[in-house]
Structures are given as structure tokens and as C-alpha cells.
C-alpha positions, 0 to 999 in steps of 0.5 A: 897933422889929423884930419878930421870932419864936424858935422856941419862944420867941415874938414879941420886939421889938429896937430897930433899930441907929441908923444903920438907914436906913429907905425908905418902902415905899409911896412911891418915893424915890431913894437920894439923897432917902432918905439926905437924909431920914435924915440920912446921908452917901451916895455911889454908885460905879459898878462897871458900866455897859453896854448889853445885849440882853434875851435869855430868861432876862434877860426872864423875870428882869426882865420886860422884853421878849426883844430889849430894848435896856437899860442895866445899871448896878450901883451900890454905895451908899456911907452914913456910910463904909460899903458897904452896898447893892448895885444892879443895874438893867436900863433901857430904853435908849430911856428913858435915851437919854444916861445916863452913868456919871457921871449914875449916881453922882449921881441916875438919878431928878433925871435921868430926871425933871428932864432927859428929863421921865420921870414916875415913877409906881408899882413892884411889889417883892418883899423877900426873904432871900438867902444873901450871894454872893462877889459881894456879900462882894467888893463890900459891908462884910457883916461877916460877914453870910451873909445879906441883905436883898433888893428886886426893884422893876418901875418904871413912868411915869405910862403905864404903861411898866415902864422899870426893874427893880432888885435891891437887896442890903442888908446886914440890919442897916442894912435897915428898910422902913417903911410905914403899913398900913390894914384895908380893909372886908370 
């Protein structure tokens, strides 16, 4: 279900499509493991993959430090036939040492984890609206969404080292986060 508010009108409810896929909020998973999870078929194409120096307005954007070597990868996400999300990630480049175009399209995470040893740990995200780009209309089937969901991640090892920044484009109707909210004490 969706909540979701109508000027003048209240709080309605509307069920999610169902090809909605939805990504834990509180846990980190990669877009391979949530398809799996889903049910979905996925594939990733990579439409960019070069290596970059942090200047000013990079660093104040991504939180990596001015004068960092990265590896920027822009990856759309492919599921059940349709490109529906589109990913910009900034790497630290002595993080991803051998990262390859080709690693990209299969899992960055089963290689960072499973061949360099890297133990991802936590992300700091912020999911916000944006207005659609040409951008984004050239890459993604929008369907004339003008709109779409967006998540900004800051990925850290269990050291503490933020590594990754990402920002995820989703088309909104196919966007669902899910996560299990508990009170704490006052």
C-alpha cells in the first residue's frame, strides 16, 4: 500500500503496481540481490565508466575528499524489460583498484565483497522528488513521468571509510522503500 495526501481531500491509500520493486531501507542490498528477492528479471548496462579527480563542487556533492582519485560508473537498471533506474556512483578508486566496465554490469557489491575483501557496513540516504532530466528521459522508459524518485547513498566499510556515493533515479511508479519503524522510549 501507498499512502498519500490530496489537498482538501485527506489521506488515501492506493495499492502499489505490481511490478513495484521494493528495497529494504534499513538494510543495504545490491540491485542483484533485490531483483533476486523480487522476483524480477534485471540486467545493468553501463553507459559510463571513467576515472575522475574530486574537484570543489564534486567533493561538496558526494562528500569525498577535493583531490580524490574516483571511478564514476553510470549504470541503468534494466528490470522485467524496462529501464527503470539510473545510477551515478563516485568510487574511491584505491577501493575498486581492478573495477571494470564489465564487473559493473554484473555486481560491484559480490566484487568489492567477494574478490577485494571490502566489508560493507552502513549508508547514510536521503530520498527525495526531482524534476526528470533530458538526461534521464534519453536514458530510462519515463512514460512520461515528469518526475522521479531519487536516493543519494554515502556507503562506508565496517571502518568506517565512506567509499561510495550514489544517486539512484527511479521511475516513481515502480519506486517502493520498505522499512519497519520502531518508538523508541521518551
Amino acid at each position: 500500500m501507498c499512502r498519500y495526501h490530496l489537498p482538501r481531500r485527506g489521506s488515501h491509500c492506493q495499492a502499489l503496481p505490481p511490478k513495484a520493486h521494493c528495497q529494504l531501507v534499513g538494510g543495504i542490498e545490491s540491485f542483484r540481490e533485490t531483483a533476486e528477492r523480487n522476483r524480477l528479471s534485471a540486467c545493468t548496462r553501463v553507459t559510463d565508466f571513467r576515472h575522475v579527480v574530486a574537484d570543489e563542487a564534486l567533493s561538496l556533492r558526494t562528500g569525498h575528499p577535493e583531490g580524490a582519485e574516483l571511478v564514476t560508473v553510470e549504470r541503468v537498471r534494466v528490470l522485467d524489460g524496462q529501464a527503470l533506474i539510473l545510477d551515478r556512483s563516485y568510487f574511491l578508486a584505491s577501493f575498486v583498484p581492478e573495477l571494470t566496465a564489465e564487473i559493473a554490469e554484473g555486481s560491484i557489491y559480490d566484487f568489492l565483497e567477494g574478490e577485494l575483501g571490502v566489508v560493507v557496513s552502513t549508508s547514510k540516504r536521503t530520498i527525495t522528488v526531482e524534476r526528470a532530466t533530458h538526461h534521464d528521459a534519453e536514458m530510462l522508459d519515463i512514460e512520461g513521468f515528469d518526475y522521479l524518485a531519487v536516493m543519494t547513498s554515502q556507503t562506508f566499510d565496517s571502518k568506517g571509510n565512506m567509499f561510495e556515493h550514489t544517486e539512484s533515479r527511479h521511475r516513481p511508479d515502480t519506486f517502493c522503500f520498505h522499512d519497519t519503524a520502531v518508538r523508541s522510549a521518551v
